[in-house]
Every structure is written in structure tokens, then in C-alpha cells.
C-alpha positions as CSV (number, residue, x, y, z in Angstrom):
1,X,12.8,96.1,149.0
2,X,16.3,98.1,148.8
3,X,19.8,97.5,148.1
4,X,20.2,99.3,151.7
5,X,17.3,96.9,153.2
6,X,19.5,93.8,151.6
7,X,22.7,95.1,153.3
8,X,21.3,95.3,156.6
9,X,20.2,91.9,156.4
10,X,23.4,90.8,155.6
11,X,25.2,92.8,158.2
12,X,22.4,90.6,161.3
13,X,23.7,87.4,158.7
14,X,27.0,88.2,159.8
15,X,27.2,89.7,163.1
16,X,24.1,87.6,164.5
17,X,23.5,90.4,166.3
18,X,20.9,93.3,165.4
19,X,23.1,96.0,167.9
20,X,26.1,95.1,166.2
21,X,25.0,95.5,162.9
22,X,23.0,98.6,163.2
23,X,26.6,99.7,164.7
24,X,28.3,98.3,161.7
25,X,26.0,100.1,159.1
26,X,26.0,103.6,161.1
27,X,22.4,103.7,162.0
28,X,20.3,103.0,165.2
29,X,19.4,99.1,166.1
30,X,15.4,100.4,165.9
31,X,16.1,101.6,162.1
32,X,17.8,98.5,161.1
33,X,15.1,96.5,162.7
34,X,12.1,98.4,161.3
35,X,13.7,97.6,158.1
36,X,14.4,94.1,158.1
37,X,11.0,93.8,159.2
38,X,9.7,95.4,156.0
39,X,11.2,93.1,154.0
40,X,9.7,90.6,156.3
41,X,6.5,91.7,156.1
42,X,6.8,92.1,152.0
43,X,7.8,88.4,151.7
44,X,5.5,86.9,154.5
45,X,8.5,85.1,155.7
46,X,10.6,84.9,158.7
47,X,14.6,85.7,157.4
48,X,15.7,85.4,161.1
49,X,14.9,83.2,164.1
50,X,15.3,85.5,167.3
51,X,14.2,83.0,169.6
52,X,18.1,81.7,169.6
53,X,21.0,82.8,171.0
54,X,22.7,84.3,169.3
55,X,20.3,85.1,166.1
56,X,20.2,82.3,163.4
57,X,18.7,82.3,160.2
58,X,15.8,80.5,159.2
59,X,16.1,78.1,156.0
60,X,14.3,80.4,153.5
61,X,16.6,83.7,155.4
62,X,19.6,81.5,154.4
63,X,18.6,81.4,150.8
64,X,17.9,85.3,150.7
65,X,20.9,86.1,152.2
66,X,23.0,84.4,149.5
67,X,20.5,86.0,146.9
68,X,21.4,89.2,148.9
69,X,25.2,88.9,148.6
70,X,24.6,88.5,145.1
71,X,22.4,91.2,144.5
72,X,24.3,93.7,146.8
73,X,27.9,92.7,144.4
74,X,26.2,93.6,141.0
75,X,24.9,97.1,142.7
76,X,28.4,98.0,143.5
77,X,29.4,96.4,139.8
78,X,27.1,99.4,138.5
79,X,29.7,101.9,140.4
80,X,32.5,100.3,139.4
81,X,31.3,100.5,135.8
82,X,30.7,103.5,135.9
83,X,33.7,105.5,137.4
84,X,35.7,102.8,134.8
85,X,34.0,104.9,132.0
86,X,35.1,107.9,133.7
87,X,38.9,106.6,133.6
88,X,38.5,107.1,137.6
89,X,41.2,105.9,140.0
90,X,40.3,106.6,143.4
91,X,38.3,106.2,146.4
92,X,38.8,103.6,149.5
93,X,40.4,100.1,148.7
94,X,40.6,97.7,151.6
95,X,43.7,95.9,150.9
96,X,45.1,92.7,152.9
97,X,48.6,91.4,153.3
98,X,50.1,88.4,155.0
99,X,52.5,88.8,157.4
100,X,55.4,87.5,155.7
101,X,55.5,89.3,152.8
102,X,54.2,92.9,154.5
103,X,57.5,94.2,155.8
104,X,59.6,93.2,152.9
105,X,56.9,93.8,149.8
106,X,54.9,97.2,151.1
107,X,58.1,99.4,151.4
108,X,59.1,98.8,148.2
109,X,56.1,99.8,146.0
110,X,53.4,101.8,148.6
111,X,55.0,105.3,148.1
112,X,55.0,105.0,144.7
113,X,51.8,103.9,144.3
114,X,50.5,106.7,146.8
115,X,52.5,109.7,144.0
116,X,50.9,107.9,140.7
117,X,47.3,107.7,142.5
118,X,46.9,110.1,145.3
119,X,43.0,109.9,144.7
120,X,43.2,106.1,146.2
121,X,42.8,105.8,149.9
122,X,44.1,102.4,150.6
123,X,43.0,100.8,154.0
124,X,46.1,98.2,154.6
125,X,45.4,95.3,157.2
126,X,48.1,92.6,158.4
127,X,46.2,89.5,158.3
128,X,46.7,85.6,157.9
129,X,45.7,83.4,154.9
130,X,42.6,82.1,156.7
131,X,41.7,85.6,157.8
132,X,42.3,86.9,154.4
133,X,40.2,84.3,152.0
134,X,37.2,84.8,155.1
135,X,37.1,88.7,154.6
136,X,37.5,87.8,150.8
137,X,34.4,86.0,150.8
138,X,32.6,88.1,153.3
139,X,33.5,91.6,151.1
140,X,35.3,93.1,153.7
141,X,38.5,93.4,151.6
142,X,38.7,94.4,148.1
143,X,42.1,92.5,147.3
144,X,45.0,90.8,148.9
145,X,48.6,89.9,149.1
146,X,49.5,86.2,149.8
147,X,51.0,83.1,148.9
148,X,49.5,80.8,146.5
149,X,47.4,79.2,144.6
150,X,45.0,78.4,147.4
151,X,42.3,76.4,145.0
152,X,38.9,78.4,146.0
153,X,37.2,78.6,143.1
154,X,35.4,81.6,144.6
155,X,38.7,83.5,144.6
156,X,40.5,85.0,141.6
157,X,44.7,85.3,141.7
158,X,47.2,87.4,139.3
159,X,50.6,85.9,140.1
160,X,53.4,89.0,140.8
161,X,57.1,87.0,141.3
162,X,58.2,84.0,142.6
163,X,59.9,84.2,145.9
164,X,62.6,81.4,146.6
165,X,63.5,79.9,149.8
166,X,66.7,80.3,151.1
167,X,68.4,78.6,154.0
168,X,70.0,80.2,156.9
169,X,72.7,78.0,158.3
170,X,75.0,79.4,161.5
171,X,78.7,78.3,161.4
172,X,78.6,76.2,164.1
173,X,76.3,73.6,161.3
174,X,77.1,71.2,159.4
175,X,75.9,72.4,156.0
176,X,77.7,75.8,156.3
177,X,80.7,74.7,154.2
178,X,78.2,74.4,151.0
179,X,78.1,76.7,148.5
180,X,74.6,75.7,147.7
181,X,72.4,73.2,149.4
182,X,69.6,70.9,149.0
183,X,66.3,69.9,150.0
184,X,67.9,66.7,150.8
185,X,69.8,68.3,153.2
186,X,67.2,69.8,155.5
187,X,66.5,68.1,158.8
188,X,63.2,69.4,159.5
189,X,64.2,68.5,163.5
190,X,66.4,71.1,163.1
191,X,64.5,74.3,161.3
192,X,63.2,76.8,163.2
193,X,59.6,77.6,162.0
194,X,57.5,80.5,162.5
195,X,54.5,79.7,164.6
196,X,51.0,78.0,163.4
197,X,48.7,80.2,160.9
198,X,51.8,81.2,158.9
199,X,51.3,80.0,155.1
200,X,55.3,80.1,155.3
201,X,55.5,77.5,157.5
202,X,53.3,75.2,155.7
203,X,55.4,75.9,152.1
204,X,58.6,74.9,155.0
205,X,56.6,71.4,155.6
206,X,55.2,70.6,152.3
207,X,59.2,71.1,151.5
208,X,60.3,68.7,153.9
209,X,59.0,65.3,152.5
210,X,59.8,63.9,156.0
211,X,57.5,65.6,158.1
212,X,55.7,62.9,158.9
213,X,58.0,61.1,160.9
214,X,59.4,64.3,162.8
215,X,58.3,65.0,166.2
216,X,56.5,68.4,165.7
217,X,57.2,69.3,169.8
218,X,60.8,69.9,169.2
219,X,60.7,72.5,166.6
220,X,57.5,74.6,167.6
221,X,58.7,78.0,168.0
222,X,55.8,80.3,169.2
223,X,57.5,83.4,167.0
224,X,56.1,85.2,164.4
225,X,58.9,87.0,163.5
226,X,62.3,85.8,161.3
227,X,64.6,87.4,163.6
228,X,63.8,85.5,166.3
229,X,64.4,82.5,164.2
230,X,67.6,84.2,163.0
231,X,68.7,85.0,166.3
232,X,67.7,81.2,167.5
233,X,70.0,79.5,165.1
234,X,72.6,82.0,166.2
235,X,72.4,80.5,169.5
236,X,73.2,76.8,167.8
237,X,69.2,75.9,167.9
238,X,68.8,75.3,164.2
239,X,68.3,76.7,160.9
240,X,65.7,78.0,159.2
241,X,64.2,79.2,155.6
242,X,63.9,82.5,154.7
243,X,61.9,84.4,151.9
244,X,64.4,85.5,149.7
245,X,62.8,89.4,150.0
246,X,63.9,89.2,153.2
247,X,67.6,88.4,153.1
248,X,68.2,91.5,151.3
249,X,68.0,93.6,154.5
250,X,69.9,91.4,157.2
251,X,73.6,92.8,158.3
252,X,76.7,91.3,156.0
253,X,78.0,88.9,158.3
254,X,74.2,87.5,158.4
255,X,74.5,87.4,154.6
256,X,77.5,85.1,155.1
257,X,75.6,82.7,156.5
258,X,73.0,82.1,154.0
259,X,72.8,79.1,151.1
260,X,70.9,79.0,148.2
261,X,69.2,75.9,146.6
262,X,70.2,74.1,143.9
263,X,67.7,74.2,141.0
264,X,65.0,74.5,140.6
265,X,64.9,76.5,143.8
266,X,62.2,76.1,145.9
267,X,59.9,79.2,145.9
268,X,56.5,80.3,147.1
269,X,54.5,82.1,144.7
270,X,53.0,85.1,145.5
271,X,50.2,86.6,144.2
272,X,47.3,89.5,144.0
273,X,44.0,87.8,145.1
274,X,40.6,89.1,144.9
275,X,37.0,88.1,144.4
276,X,35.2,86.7,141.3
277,X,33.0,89.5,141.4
278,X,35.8,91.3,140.2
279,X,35.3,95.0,141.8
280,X,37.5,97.9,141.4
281,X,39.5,96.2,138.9
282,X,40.8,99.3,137.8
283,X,42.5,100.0,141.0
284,X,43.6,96.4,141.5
285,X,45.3,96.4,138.1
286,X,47.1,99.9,139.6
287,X,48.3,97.8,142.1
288,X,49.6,94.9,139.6
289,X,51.3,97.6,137.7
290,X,53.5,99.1,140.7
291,X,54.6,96.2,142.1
292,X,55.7,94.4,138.7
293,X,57.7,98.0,138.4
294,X,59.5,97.2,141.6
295,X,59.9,94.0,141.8
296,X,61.3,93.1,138.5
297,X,64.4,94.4,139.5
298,X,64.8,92.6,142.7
299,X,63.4,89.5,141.8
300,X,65.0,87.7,138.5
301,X,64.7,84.1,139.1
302,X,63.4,81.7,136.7
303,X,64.5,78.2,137.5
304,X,62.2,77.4,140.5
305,X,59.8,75.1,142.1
306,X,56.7,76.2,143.0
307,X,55.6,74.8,147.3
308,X,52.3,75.0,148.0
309,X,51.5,77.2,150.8
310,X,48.5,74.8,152.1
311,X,48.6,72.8,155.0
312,X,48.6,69.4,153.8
313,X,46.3,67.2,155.8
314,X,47.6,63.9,157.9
């Protein structure tokens, strides 16, 4: 059998669908099945049961494919070692980022990351958490940009800053006369959250120790964006939490309006995830390097407190 052979079979694993995959791997859906046949044929075994709908694996095809995955990793490992030798930087690097750090985070360090290593062609995807750790897993992404730690064992994370919260309270409230507030202070019937599937809404709830006892149907906001929320609690609707990235950007009389925590301050951290088979390190450490370049500068808070970014279950 071949590495190519074992990455077919993974790409039917996957897809569950022989058209698909052939699609996927850039060859016809008669090639793909000749060879999976092969290997078939070689181990006097079934891998896939194409009697269901769609295509499942048998038991023993289940066990080969996670041989597969394995097998598959250490071939690219060989590459990897290789062009490490060479001192190489380059070639495609699938890179995820989730939504609420992307607009604030890529500006500041992609262009100089694209000068120091022009020979890197970096595939960038906006994706959530749960979208992220599945493409992870499934080696559709070489790295990623999110909140953490996320506790998968399977996944690897280098933390870059810490990130505080920071409220955004209209005039019209309450708390506006602070000069710095706390989390005692937050009504979470009041905040303005960013829709389901944001990791920054579950940092806002594992905040609020009172979540349990608000009713959840007055402060859905089906927005995935923060000046909606802004804009919301403009209108007397609320407040809302910001990443602290993001504040730097919004006009000066929107400046006016935000309070920082007391101390600690509340803060996601935010890190540089990637597999444990550890792939194209050197071009993952690239990244590490930029963004602690750009960052530092913007980004000098010590004193903080650390909120999970995982939906904590009832």
C-alpha cells in the first residue's frame, strides 16, 4: 500500500462519499476506487460498507483509518524535517482565526509577516471555535487563532497576550459615572451578547456568576458583530463587553463611554493553537514571532484574570 492509497481512504472516511473525495484529492471517482480496492484486496478486508447510505466504515476500516491518519502525519513530518534542515520558510499554511479577534489582530501583524516571509502563502479562514478544533483534528488547518485554553489534549496552544474585557456603558446607565467598574456591577439582563458559537460570549457568561438565574430570551441578540451591540446600547438597550483590541478603533465620544475593570481585569487569553503532530513548526513559530512584535506595544497588562472561553454546561 501507499501514502497516496492511505489518503484516499481517509478523504471516503471523511466525505462518506467516493465522488466527493475523488473531487477532494483531484483525481477521477474510478481512480480513487480502484485504489481503495487494492488495499482491499491486499488486506482481505472490507475498510468500507457501501451497502449504507451514506458510506460507513466497517469496524476493522475504523481502525485503519486512525492507523492511516497516523501514518499519513509522520509522512508529512519527513517534509517538514526536511525543509527545517534547509532553514526553509515557505510554502502554503492553512491558518484559522475566530471571528472576534480577526478584524482587530490580522491588520496589525499580516503585512509584516507577508515582507519578512514572502515565500509563505498563507490560506486565512474566518471560522468559530468548534469549526476550528474539528479542522484541527481533521488536518485541514495547520494552526489557529483563538481564545483559550480549550483542554483537548489532542491540541497544542502557545499563549500570545492577554486581552481584557472592557465594558461599554451609554450615558443614559447607571454605571456611567464610574471611573472603573466591577464584575459585581454587571446585570447580565442588561448586556448585549453576540450571538451563539461565539467563544466571546461564553468568556461574557462564565463572567457573570448569575447566569443561571437570568432569563436567556431577553438578551439574545442574533448579531455577530460589536457594532451592532455598540449601536444597541446607544439606543438605551444595554451594555455590553468589549475586547480590549477593539476599543482602540471606535470614534472619541465612543471612547467616553467605556469603563475598565478593577483588578485583576477580566481577560480572555488568546493563543496560537495547533496539532500535536506539530507540522510546520517553523512557520508557526514565524507567526509567534510577528505577533509578539506587534502586540507587545499595544497590549501591556499584567494584573488580570483569566475567563474561560468554554461554555460551561447546566
Amino acid at each position: 500500500m501507499t501514502i497516496t492509497q492511505l489518503q484516499y481512504v481517509l478523504a471516503v472516511a471523511e466525505h462518506k462519499n467516493f465522488t466527493l473525495a475523488a473531487e477532494k484529492c483531484f483525481v477521477t471517482q474510478p481512480t480513487l476506487s480502484m485504489q481503495i480496492q487494492k488495499i482491499e484486496e491486499e488486506l482481505n478486508i472490507l475498510i468500507f460498507d457501501r451497502s449504507k447510505k451514506p458510506i460507513q466504515l466497517t469496524d476493522i476500516g475504523q481502525k485503519i483509518v486512525n492507523q492511516a491518519k497516523n501514518i499519513v502525519n509522520e509522512a508529512d513530518r519527513i517534509r517538514d524535517i526536511v525543509e527545517q534542515q534547509k532553514g526553509f520558510i515557505g510554502g502554503e499554511f492553512r491558518l484559522g482565526i475566530i471571528p472576534t479577534i480577526m478584524p482587530t489582530l490580522l491588520p496589525m501583524f499580516l503585512n509584516n509577516f507577508i515582507k519578512k516571509y514572502p515565500k509563505v502563502k498563507l490560506l486565512i479562514e474566518e471560522l468559530n471555535t468548534e469549526e476550528i478544533i474539528l479542522k484541527l483534528k481533521n488536518g485541514h488547518l495547520d494552526a489557529a487563532i483563538a481564545a483559550t485554553p480549550l483542554e483537548d489534549e489532542k491540541i497544542k496552544e502557545i499563549v500570545l497576550y492577554f486581552e481584557p474585557f472592557v465594558a461599554y456603558i451609554p450615558e443614559h446607565h447607571a454605571s456611567f459615572g464610574k471611573e472603573e467598574i466591577e464584575v459585581a456591577d454587571l446585570n447580565l439582563n442588561e448586556i448585549l451578547l453576540l450571538q451563539d458559537g461565539h467563544c466571546f460570549r461564553d468568556g461574557i457568561l462564565n463572567l457573570c456568576k448569575s447566569v443561571s438565574d437570568a432569563d436567556q430570551t431577553n438578551f439574545q441578540i442574533q448579531s455577530g458583530s460589536f457594532e451592532t451591540l455598540i449601536k444597541l446600547a446607544d439606543e438605551g438597550l444595554g451594555t455590553t463587553l468589549l475586547p480590549y483590541l477593539h476599543t482602540l478603533d471606535l470614534k472619541e465620544s465612543d471612547k467616553l463611554k467605556l469603563r475598565n475593570f478593577k483588578e485583576p481585569k477580566p481577560a480572555r487569553e488568546v493563543s496560537l493553537i495547533y496539532p500535536k503532530s506539530e507540522l510546520k513548526m517553523q512557520i508557526i513559530d514565524a507567526i509567534r514571532s510577528t505577533i509578539a512584535g506587534v502586540v507587545k506595544g499595544a497590549i501591556v497588562f499584567q494584573n488580570v484574570q483569566i475567563i474561560s472561553p468554554l461554555q460551561k454546561k447546566a
